[in-house]
mmCIF entry with sequence, helices, sheets and N, C-alpha, C, O atoms, coordinates in Angstrom:
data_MODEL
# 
_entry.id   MODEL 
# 
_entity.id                         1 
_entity.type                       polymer 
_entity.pdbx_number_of_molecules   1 
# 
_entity_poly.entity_id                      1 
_entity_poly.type                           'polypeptide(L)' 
_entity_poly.nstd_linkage                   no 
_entity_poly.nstd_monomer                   no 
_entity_poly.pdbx_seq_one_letter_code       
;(UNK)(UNK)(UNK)(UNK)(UNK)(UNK)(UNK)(UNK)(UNK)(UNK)(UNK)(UNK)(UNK)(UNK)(UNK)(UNK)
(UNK)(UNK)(UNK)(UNK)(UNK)(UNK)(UNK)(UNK)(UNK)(UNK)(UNK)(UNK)(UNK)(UNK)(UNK)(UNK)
;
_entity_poly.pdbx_seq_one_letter_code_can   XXXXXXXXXXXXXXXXXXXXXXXXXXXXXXXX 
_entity_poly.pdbx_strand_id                 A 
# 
loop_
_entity_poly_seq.entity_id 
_entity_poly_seq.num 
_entity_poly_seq.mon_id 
_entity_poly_seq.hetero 
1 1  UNK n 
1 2  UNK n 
1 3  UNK n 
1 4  UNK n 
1 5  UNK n 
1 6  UNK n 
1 7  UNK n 
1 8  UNK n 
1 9  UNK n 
1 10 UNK n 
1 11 UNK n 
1 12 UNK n 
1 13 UNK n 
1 14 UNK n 
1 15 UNK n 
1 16 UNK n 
1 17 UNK n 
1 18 UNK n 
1 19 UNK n 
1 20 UNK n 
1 21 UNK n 
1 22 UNK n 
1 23 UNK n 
1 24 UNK n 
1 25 UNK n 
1 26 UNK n 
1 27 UNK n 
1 28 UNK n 
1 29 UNK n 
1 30 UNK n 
1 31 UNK n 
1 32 UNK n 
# 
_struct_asym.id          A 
_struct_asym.entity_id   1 
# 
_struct_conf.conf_type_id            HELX_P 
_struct_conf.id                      HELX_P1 
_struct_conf.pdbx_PDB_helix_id       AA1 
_struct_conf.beg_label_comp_id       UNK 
_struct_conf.beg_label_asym_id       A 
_struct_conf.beg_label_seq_id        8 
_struct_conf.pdbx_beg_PDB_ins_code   ? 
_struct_conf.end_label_comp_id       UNK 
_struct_conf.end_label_asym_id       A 
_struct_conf.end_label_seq_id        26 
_struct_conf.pdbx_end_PDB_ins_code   ? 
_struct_conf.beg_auth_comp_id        UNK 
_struct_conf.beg_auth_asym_id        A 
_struct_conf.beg_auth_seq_id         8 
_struct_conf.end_auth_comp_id        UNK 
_struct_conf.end_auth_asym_id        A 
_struct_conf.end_auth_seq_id         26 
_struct_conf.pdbx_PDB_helix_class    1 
_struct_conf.details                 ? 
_struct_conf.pdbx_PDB_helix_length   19 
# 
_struct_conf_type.id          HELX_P 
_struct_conf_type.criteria    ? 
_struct_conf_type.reference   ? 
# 
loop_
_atom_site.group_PDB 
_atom_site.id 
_atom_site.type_symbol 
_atom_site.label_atom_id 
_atom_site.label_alt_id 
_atom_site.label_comp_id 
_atom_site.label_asym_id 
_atom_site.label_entity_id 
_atom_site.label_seq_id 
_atom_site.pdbx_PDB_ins_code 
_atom_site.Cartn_x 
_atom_site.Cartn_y 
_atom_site.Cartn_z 
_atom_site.occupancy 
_atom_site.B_iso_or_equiv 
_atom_site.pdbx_formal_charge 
_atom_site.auth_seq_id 
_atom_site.auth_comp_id 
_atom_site.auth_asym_id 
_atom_site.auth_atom_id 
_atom_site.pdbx_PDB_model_num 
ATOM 1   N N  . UNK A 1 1  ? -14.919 -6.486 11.694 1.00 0.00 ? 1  UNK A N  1 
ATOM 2   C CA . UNK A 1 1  ? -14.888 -5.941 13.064 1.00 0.00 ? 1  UNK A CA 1 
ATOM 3   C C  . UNK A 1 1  ? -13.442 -5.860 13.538 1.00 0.00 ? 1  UNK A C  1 
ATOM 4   O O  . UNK A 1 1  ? -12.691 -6.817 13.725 1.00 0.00 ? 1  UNK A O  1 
ATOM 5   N N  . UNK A 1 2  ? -13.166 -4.548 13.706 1.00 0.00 ? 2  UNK A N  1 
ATOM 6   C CA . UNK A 1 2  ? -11.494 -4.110 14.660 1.00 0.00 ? 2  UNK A CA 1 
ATOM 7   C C  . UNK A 1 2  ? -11.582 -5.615 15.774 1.00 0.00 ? 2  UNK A C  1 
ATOM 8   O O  . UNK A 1 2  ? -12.551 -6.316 16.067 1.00 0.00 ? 2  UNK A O  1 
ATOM 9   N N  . UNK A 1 3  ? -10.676 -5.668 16.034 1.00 0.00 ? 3  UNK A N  1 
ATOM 10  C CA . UNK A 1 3  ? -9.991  -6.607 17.401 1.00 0.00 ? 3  UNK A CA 1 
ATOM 11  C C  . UNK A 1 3  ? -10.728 -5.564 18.735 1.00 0.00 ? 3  UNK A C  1 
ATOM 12  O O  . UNK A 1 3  ? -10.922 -4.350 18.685 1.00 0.00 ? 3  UNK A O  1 
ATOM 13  N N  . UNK A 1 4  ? -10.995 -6.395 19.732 1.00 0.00 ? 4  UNK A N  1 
ATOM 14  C CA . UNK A 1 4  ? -11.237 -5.532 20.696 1.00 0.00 ? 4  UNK A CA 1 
ATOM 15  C C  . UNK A 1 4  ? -10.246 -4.515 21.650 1.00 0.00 ? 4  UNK A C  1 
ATOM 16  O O  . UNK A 1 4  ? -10.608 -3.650 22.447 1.00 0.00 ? 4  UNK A O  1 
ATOM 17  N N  . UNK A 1 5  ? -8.789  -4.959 21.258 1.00 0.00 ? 5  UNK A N  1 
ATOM 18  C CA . UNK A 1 5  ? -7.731  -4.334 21.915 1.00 0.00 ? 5  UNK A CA 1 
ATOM 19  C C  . UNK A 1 5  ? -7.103  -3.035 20.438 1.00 0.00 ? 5  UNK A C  1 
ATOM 20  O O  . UNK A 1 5  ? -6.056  -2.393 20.521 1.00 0.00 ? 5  UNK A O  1 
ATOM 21  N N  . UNK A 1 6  ? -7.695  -2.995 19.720 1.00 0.00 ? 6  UNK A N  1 
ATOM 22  C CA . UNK A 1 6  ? -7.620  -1.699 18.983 1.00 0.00 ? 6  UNK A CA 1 
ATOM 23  C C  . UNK A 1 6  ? -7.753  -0.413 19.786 1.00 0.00 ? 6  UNK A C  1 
ATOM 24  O O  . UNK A 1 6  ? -8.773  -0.145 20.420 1.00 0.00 ? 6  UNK A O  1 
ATOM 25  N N  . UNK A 1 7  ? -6.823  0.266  19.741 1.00 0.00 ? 7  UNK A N  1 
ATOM 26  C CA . UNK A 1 7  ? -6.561  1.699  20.183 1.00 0.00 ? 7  UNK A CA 1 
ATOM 27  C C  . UNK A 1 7  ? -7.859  2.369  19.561 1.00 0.00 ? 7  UNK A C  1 
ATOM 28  O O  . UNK A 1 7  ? -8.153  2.325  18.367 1.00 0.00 ? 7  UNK A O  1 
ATOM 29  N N  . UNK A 1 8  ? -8.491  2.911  20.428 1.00 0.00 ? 8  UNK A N  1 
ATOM 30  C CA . UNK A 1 8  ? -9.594  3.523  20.102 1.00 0.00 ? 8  UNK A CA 1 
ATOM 31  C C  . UNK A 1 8  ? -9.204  4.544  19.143 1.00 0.00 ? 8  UNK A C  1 
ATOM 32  O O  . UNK A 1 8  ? -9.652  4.015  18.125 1.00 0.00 ? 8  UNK A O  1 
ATOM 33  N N  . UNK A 1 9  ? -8.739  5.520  18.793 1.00 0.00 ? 9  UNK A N  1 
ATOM 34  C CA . UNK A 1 9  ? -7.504  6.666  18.186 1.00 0.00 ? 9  UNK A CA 1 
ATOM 35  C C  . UNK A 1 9  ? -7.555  5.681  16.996 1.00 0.00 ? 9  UNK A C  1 
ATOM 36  O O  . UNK A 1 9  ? -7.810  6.261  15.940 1.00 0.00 ? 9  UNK A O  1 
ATOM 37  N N  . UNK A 1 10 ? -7.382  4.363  16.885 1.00 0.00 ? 10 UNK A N  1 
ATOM 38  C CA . UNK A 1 10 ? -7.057  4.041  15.473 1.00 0.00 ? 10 UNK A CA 1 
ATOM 39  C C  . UNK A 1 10 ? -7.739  3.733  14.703 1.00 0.00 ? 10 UNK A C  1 
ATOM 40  O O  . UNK A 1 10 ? -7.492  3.528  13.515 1.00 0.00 ? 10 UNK A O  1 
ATOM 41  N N  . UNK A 1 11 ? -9.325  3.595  15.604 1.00 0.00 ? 11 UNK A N  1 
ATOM 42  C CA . UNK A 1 11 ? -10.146 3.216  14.816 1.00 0.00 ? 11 UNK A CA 1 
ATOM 43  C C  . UNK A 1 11 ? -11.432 4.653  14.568 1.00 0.00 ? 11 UNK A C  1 
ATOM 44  O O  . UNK A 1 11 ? -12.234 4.846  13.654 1.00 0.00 ? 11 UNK A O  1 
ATOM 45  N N  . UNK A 1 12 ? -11.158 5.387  15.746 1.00 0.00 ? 12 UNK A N  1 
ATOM 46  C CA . UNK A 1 12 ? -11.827 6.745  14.499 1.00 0.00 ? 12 UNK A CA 1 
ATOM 47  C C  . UNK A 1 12 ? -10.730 7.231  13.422 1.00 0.00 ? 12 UNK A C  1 
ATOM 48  O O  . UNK A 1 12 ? -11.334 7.999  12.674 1.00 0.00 ? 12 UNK A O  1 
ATOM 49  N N  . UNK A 1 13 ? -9.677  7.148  13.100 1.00 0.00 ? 13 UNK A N  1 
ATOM 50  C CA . UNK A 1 13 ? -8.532  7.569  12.270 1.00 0.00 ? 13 UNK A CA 1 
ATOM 51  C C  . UNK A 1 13 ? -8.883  6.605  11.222 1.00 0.00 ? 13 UNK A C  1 
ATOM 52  O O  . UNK A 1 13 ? -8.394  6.925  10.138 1.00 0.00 ? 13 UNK A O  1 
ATOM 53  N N  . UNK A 1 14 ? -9.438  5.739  11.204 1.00 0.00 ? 14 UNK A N  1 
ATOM 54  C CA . UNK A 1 14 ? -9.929  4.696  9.832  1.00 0.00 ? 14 UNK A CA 1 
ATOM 55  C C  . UNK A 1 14 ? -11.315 5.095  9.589  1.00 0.00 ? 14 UNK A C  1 
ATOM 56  O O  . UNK A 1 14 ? -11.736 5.140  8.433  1.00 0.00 ? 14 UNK A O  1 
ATOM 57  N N  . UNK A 1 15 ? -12.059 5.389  10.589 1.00 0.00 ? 15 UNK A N  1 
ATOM 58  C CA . UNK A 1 15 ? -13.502 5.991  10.177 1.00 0.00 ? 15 UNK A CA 1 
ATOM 59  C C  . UNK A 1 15 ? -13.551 7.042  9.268  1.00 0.00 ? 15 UNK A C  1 
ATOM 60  O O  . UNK A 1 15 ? -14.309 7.254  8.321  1.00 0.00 ? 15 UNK A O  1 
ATOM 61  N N  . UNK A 1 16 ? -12.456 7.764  9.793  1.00 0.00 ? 16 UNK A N  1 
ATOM 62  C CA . UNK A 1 16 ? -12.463 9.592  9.002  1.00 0.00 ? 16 UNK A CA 1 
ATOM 63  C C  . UNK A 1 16 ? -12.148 9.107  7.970  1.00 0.00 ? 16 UNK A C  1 
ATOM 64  O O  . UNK A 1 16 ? -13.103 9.240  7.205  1.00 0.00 ? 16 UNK A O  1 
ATOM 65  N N  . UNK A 1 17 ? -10.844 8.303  7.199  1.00 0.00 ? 17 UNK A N  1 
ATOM 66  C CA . UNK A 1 17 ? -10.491 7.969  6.734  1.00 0.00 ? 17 UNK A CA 1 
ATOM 67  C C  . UNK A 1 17 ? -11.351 7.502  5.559  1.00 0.00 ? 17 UNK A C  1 
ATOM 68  O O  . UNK A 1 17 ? -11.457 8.112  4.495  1.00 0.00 ? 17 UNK A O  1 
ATOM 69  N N  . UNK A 1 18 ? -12.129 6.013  5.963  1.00 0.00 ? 18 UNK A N  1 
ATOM 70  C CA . UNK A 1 18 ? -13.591 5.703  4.853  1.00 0.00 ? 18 UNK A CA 1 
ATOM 71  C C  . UNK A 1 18 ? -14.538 6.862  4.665  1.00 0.00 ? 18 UNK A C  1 
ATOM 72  O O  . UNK A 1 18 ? -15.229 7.022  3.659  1.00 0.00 ? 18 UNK A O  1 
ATOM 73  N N  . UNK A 1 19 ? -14.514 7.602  5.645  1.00 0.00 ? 19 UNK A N  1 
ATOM 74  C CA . UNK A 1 19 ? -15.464 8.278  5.058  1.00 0.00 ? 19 UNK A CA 1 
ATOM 75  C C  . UNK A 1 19 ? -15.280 9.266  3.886  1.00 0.00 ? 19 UNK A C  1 
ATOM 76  O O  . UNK A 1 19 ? -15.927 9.540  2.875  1.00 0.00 ? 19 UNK A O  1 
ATOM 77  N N  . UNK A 1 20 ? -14.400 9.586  4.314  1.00 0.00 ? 20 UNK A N  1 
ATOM 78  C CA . UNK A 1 20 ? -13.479 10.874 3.359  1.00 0.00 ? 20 UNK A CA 1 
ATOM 79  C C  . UNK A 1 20 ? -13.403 9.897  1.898  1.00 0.00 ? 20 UNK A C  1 
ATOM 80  O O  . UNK A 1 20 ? -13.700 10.315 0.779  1.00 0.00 ? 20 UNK A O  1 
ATOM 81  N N  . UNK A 1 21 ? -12.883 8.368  2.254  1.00 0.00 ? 21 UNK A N  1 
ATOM 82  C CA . UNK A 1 21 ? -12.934 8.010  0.617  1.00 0.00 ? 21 UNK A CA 1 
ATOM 83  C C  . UNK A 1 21 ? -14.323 7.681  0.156  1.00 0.00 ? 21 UNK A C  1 
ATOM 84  O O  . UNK A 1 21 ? -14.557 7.866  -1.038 1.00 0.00 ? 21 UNK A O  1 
ATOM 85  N N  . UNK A 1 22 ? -15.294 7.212  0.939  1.00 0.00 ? 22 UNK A N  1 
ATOM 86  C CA . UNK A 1 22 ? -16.447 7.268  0.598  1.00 0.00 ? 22 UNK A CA 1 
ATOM 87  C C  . UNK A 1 22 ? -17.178 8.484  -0.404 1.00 0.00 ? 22 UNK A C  1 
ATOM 88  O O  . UNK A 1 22 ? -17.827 8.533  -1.449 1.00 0.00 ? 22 UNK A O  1 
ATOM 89  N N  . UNK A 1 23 ? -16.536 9.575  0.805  1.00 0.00 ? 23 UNK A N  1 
ATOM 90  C CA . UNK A 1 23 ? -16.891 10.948 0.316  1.00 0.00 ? 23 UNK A CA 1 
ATOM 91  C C  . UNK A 1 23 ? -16.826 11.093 -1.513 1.00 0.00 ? 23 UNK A C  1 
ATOM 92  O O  . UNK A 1 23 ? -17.555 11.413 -2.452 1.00 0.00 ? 23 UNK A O  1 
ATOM 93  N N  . UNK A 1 24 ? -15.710 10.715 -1.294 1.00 0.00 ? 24 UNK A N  1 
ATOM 94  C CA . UNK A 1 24 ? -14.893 10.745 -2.606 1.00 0.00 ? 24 UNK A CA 1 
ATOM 95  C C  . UNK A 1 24 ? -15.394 10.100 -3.728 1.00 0.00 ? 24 UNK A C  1 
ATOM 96  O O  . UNK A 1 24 ? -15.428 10.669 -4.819 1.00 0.00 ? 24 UNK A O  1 
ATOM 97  N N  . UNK A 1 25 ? -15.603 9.494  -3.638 1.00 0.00 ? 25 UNK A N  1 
ATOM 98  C CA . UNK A 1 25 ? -16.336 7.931  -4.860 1.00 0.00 ? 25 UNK A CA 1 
ATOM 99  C C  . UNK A 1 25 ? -17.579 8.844  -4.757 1.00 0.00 ? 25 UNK A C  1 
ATOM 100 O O  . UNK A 1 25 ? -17.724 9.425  -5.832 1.00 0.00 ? 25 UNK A O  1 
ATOM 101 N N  . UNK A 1 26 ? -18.558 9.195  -3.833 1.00 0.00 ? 26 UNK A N  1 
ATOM 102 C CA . UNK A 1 26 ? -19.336 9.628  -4.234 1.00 0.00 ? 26 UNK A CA 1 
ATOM 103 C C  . UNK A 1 26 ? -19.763 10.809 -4.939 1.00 0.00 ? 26 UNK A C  1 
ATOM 104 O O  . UNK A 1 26 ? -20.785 11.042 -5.584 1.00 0.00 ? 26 UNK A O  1 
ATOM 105 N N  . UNK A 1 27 ? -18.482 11.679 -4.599 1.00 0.00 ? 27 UNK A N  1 
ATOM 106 C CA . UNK A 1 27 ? -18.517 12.972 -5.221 1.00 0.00 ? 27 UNK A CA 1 
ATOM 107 C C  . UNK A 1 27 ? -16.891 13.385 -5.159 1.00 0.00 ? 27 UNK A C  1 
ATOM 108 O O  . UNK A 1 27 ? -16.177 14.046 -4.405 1.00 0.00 ? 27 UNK A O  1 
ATOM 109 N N  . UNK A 1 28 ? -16.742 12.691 -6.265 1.00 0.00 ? 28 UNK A N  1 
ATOM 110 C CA . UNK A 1 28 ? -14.867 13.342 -7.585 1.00 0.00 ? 28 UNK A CA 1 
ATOM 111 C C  . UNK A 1 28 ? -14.498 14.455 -7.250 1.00 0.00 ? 28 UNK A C  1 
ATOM 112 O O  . UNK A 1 28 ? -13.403 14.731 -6.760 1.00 0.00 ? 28 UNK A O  1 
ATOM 113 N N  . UNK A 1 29 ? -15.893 15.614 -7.623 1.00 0.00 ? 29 UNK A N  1 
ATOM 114 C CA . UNK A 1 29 ? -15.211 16.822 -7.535 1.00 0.00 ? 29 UNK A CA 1 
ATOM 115 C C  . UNK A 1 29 ? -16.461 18.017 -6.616 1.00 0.00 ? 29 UNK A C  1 
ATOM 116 O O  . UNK A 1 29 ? -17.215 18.956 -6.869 1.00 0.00 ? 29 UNK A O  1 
ATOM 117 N N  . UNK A 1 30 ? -16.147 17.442 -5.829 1.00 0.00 ? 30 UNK A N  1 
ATOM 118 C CA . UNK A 1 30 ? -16.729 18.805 -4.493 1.00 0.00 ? 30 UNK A CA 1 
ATOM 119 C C  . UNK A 1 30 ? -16.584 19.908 -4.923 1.00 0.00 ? 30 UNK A C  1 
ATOM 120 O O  . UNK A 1 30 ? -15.634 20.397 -5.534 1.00 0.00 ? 30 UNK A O  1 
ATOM 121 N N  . UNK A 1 31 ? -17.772 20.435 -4.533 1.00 0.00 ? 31 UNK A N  1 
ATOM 122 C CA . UNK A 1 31 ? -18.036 21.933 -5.381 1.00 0.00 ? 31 UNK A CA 1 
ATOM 123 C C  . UNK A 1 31 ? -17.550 22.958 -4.579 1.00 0.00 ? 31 UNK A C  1 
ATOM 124 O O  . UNK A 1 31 ? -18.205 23.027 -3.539 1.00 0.00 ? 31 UNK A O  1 
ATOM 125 N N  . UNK A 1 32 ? -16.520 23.910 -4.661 1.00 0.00 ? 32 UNK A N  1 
ATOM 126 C CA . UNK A 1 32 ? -16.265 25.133 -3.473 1.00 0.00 ? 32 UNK A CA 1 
ATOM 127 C C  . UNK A 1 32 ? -17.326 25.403 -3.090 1.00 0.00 ? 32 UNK A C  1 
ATOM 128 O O  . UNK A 1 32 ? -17.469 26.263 -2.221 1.00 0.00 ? 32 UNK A O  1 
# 
């Protein structure tokens, strides 16, 4: 759990972030 004085901004910028690597691990190579 973020600290409660986390800049809101920094903690969707880590969300996008996992997700995108999530994304990733789950699928290497995204299909055009």
């Amino acid at each position: 759990m973020p600290p409660l004085d986390t800049p809101p901004i920094l903690v969707q910028n880590f969300l996008t972030v996992y997700k995108s690597f999530v994304a990733l691990q789950l699928n290497p190579f995204p299909s055009e």
